[in-house]
C-alpha positions as CSV (number, residue, x, y, z in Angstrom):
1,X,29.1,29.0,-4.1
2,X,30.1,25.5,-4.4
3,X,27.5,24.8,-1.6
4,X,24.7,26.8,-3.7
5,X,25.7,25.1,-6.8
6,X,25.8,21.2,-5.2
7,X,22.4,22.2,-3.7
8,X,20.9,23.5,-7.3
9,X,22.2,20.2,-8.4
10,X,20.6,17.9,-6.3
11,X,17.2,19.6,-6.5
12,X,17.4,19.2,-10.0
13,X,18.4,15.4,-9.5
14,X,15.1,15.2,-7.6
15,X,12.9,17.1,-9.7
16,X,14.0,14.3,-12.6
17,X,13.1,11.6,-10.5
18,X,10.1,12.6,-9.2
19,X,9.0,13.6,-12.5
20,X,10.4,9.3,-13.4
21,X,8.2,8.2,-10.7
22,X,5.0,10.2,-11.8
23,X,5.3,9.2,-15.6
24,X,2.6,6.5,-15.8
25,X,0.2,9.1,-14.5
26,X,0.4,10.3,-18.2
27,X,-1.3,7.1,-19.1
28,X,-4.1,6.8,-16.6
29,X,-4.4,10.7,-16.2
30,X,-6.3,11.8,-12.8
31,X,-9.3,12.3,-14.3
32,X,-9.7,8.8,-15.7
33,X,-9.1,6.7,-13.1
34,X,-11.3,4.6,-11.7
35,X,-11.1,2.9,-8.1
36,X,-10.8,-1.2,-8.3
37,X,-14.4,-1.1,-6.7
38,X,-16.4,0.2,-9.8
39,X,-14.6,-2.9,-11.5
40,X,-17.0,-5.3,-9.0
41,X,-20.7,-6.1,-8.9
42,X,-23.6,-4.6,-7.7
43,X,-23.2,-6.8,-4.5
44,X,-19.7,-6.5,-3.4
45,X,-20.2,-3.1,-3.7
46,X,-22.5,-3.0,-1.2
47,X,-20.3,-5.4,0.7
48,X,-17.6,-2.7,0.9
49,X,-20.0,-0.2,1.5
50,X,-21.7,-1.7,4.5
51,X,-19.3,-2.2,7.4
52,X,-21.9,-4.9,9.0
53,X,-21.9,-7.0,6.0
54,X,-17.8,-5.8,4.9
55,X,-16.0,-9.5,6.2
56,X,-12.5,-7.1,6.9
57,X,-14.2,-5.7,9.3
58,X,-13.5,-8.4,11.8
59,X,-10.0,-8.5,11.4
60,X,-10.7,-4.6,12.1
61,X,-11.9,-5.4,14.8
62,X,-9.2,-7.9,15.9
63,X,-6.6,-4.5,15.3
64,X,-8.7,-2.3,17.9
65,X,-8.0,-5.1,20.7
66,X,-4.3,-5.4,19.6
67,X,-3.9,-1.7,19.7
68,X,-5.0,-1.3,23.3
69,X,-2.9,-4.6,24.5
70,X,-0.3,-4.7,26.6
71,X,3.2,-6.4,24.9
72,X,6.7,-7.1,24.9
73,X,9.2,-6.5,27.8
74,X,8.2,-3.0,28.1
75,X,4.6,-3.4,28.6
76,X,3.0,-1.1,26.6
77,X,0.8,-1.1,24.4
78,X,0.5,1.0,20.8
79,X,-2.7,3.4,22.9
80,X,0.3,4.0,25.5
81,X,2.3,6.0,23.2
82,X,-0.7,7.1,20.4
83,X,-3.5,7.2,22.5
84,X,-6.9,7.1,20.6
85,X,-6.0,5.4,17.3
86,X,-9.1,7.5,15.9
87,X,-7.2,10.7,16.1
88,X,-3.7,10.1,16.1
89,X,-3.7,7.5,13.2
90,X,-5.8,9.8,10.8
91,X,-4.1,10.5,7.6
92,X,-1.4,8.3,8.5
93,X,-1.9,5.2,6.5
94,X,-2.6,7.6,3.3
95,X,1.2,9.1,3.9
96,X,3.0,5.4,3.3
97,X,5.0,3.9,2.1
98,X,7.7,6.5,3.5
99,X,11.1,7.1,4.1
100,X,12.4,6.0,7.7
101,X,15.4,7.9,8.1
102,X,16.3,5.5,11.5
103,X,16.8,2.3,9.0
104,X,17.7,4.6,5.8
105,X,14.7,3.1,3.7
106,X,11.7,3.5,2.5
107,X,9.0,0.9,4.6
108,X,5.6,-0.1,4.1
109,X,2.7,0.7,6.6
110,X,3.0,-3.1,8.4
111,X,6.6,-2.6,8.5
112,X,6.7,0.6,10.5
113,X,3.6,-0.8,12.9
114,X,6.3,-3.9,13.2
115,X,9.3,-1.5,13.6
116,X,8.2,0.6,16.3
117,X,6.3,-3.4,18.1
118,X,9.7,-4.6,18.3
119,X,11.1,-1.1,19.3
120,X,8.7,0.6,21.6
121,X,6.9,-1.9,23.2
122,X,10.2,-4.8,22.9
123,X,8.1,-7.6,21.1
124,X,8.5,-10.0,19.1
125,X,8.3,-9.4,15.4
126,X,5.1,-10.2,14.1
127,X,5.6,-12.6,11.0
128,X,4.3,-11.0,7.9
129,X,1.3,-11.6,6.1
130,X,0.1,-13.0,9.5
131,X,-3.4,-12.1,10.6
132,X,-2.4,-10.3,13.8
133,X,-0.5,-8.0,11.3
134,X,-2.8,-7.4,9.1
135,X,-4.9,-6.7,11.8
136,X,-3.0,-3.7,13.1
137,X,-2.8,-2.4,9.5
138,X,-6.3,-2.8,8.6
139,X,-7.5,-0.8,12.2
140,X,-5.0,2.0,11.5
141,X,-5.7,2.4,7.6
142,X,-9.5,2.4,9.0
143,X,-8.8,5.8,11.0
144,X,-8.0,7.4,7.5
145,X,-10.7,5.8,5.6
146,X,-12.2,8.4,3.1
147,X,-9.1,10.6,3.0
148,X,-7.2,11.5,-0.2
149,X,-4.0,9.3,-0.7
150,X,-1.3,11.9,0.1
151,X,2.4,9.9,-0.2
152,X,5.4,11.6,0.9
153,X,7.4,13.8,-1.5
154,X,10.6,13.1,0.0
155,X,14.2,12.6,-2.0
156,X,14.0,9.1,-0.4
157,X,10.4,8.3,-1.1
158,X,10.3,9.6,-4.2
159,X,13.3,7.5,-5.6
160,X,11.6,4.6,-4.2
161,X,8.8,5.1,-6.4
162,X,11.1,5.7,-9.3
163,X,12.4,2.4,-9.1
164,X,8.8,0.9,-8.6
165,X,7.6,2.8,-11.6
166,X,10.3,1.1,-13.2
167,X,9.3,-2.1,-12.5
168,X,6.0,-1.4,-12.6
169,X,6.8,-1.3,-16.4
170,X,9.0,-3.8,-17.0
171,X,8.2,-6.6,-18.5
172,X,8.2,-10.3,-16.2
173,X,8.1,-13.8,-16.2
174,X,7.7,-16.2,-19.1
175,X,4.4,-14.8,-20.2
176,X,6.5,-11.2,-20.9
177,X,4.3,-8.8,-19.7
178,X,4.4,-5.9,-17.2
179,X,1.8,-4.3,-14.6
180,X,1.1,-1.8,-17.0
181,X,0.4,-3.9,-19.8
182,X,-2.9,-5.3,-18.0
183,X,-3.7,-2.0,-16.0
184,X,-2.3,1.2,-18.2
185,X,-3.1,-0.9,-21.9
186,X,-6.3,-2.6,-21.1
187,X,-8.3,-2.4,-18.2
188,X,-11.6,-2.7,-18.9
189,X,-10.8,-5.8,-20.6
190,X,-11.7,-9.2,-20.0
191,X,-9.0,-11.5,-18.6
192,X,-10.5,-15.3,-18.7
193,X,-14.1,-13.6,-17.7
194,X,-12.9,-11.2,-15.3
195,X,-12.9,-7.2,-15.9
196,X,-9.5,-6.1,-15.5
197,X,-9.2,-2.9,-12.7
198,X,-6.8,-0.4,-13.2
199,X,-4.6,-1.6,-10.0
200,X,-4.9,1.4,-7.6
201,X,-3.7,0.7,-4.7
202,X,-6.4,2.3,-2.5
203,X,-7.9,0.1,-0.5
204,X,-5.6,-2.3,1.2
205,X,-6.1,-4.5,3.4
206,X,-8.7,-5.9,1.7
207,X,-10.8,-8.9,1.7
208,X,-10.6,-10.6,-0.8
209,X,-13.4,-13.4,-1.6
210,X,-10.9,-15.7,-3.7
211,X,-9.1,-16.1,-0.3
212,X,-11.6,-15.5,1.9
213,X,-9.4,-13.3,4.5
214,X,-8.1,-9.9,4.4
215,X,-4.6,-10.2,2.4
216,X,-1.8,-7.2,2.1
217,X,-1.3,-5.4,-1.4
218,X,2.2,-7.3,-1.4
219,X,0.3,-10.6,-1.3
220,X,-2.3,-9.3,-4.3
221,X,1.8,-8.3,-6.4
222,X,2.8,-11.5,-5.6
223,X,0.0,-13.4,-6.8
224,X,0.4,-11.0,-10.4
225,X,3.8,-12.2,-10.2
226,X,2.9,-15.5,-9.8
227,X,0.0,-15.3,-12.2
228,X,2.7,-14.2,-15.4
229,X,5.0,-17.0,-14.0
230,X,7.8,-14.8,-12.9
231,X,10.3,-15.4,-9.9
232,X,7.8,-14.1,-6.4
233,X,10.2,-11.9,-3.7
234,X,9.7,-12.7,-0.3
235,X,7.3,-10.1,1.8
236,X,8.6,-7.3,2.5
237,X,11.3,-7.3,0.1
238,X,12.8,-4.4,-1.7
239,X,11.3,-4.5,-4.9
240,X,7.9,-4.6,-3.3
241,X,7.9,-2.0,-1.0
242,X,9.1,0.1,-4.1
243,X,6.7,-1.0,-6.0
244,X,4.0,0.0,-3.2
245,X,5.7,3.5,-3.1
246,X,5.1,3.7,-6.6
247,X,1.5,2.5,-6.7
248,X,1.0,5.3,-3.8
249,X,1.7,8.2,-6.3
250,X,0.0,6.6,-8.7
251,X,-3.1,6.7,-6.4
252,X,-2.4,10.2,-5.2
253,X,-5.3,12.2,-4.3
254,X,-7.7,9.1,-5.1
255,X,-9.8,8.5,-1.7
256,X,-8.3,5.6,0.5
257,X,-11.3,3.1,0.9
258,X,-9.7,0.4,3.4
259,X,-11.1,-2.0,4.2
260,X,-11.5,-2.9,0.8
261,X,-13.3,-5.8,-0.7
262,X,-12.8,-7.6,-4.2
263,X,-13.6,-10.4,-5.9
């Protein structure tokens, strides 16, 4: 009974924070949302749309010959173990952030690619934000390209996205304002010329013409972070990976568009 009773318990602990995690869906409801792209012009549009004129598409490219090359001690490359990125890797990239139950936290998509460099194939870690990264995660989010953003339901995931929902509305830096202050409260709006999106997090990597080169969606929270003058975490710290998580539910069921392009 006591067994039965802790179980009930914990389910219901779960339920509460999953229902925490998915409360800013209230305010941009699924029917409302709008992808980051129909925020752009006619012509970056069709930039995103055309894979010979979409600039990501040569760090894409730059991720297929990293996939099939050999490294590390063990020699192997990410094909050794996955074989044809095409099939094994679909879906995949709409599943994460996740839960890795070997570490006992929730990791981002260029984390786990890092995690299982530096454990299957005995590499060295590739440094974050680094092109060779972003590489590999822009040729595996490619493979689900089109898909329906699906993140995990898991106690572990979803109290990761509790906690970035919690952030997500808290207010930051000494301009005082929170993520969903700009992209629950007023997209559509014009912030010093610019439309502001709703902040979906759909279609990272992207390219980004402001930096011309393919950035992570913890580079595009940093720069927020930056932009409202608040202190900026270091990649891949906790706060933004939770964050991510939380973004991903936020997203869920919206079509993944990687590689994306914006302004």
């Amino acid at each position: 009974m006591k067994a039965g009773r802790a179980a009930r318990q914990h389910a219901a602990a779960m339920a509460a924070c999953f229902a925490t995690a998915c409360a800013a869906l209230a305010v941009t409801p699924p029917d409302t949302r709008k992808s980051g792209a129909e925020f752009m012009n006619a012509s970056t549009q069709a930039m995103q749309r055309d894979d010979t004129q979409n600039p990501a598409m040569l760090w894409v490219s730059g991720g297929e010959a990293l996939w099939n090359a050999k490294a590390g001690k063990s020699d192997r490359s990410c094909a050794s173990c996955h074989g044809d990125a095409k099939q094994s890797m679909r879906g995949v990239a709409a599943r994460f952030p996740a839960f890795d139950k070997a570490s006992g936290r929730v990791v981002s998509l260029g984390q786990r690619i890092d995690m299982c460099r530096q454990g299957a194939q005995q590499a060295a870690p590739l440094k974050p934000e680094s092109e060779d990264l972003l590489s590999l995660e822009s040729y595996v989010a490619l493979q689900s390209r089109g898909m329906p953003m699906n993140p995990p339901q898991d106690p572990g995931t979803i109290a990761a996205a509790a906690k970035g929902g919690q952030l997500y509305r808290q207010r930051i830096g000494q301009l005082n304002l929170s993520c969903a202050q700009c992209h629950d409260e007023n997209w559509g709006r014009k912030l010093a010329g610019a439309t502001i999106p709703q902040g979906h997090a759909n279609a990272y990597p992207i390219y980004r013409l402001e930096w011309q080169a393919v950035g992570s969606l913890q580079r595009r929270l940093r720069n927020c972070m930056s932009g409202v003058r608040a202190e900026v975490p270091p990649y891949g710290a906790q706060d933004l990976v939770d964050l991510e998580a939380f973004l991903s539910l936020r997203a869920r069921g919206m079509a993944l568009e990687t590689p994306g392009v914006r302004p």
